[in-house]
C-alpha angles and dihedrals in degrees: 000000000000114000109231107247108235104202133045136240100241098033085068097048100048121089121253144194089274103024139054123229119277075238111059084039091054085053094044104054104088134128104177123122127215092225082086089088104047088078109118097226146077104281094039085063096053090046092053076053099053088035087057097049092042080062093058102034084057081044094060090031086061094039085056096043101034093047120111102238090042091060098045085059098052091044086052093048088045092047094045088048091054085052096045092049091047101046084056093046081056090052100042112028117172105208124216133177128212138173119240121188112203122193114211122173106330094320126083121216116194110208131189118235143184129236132197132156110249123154115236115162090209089057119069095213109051086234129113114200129186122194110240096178158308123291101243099053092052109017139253097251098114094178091060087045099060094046091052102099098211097040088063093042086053088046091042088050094048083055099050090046085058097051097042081056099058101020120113112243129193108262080065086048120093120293094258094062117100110262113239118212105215112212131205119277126178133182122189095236141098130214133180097216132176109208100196147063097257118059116226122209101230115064133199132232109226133159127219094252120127123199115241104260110188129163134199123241095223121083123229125238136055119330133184118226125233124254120253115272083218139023118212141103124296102221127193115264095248096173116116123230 
């Protein structure tokens, strides 16, 4: 079976708040001097030749990369593989469990918590967790937790909820993707989730409930209207039934 890749091609490449691009990076990484053409010899001459044409092959190499319209295309491919990888996170979501002990004060609380890989840019680790309780209420046996049926679909729905939280979907997508019209969907549970790598000590009570977003397909503001395909009389319809 094919393992779901995780993280996208373009969302790699781009440059970052804490990264440069791989290609700036690829341009970047040089460590030839240009004292290789001032030999006085044969193949000193051929290598001020070659020196010469590299400049201008990294020259076109920046105007490409560094151009507008070819940025706005790398930041949509990374933004559609984010929601690609994300989407499949949602349909196939391996759930782990895991203990976490929080000290708070002078007194320590162990929580259960969910795990499941999920690609966010804004998170280091490409995981998404949700709390599902504390440890004395459920239990530290991990091993019995995870072989009771409807103590994983609880944990499985927690996650979901999560991703569904901080995932792209496509009304925030480009113009040319196909608009998606999101429709109410209610389930009759309550979870207390975290969406994010670091744990914060205060948690928020949310249910799994979405607003309706719908859009219309026309478009606001002034149109023409087209010009007739024929020109004639419209005449009453006379004849009798």
């Amino acid at each position: 079976m094919k393992k779901n890749q995780l993280k996208g091609i373009f969302t790699e490449l781009i440059e970052t708040s804490i990264r440069k691009s791989a290609f700036t990076s690829f341009i970047e990484t040089e460590d030839i001097s240009s004292d290789v053409t001032l030999e006085k010899s044969e193949i000193g001459l051929k290598r001020k030749k070659i020196f010469e044409e590299l400049q201008k092959l990294k020259a076109d190499y920046n105007n490409i990369i560094e151009d507008y319209k070819t940025l706005q295309i790398f930041a949509r491919l990374a933004r559609l593989e984010t929601a690609i990888v994300q989407h499949r996170s949602i349909l196939d979501t391996e759930v782990k469990l895991t203990l976490l002990n929080q000290k708070r004060g002078g007194s320590e609380t162990s929580y259960v918590v969910a795990r499941a890989p999920f690609y966010n840019p804004n998170n280091v680790k490409a995981e998404i967790r949700a709390y599902l309780g504390k440890t004395e209420d459920l239990g530290n046996d991990l091993v019995k937790l995870s072989n009771d049926p409807e103590f994983m679909k609880m944990a499985e729905l927690a996650l979901v909820s999560s991703m569904e939280k901080d995932m792209i979907i496509m009304d925030t997508l480009p113009v040319s993707t196909k608009e998606k019209v999101v429709s109410t969907v209610k389930v009759p549970v309550k979870i207390l989730e975290v969406a994010s790598d670091d744990f914060s000590n205060q948690f928020e009570e949310v249910t799994n409930e979405k607003k309706v977003k719908k859009r219309t397909p026309f478009r606001p503001g002034p149109v023409v209207n087209p010009k007739p395909k024929t020109l004639g009389l419209f005449l009453p319809n006379t004849k009798k039934d």
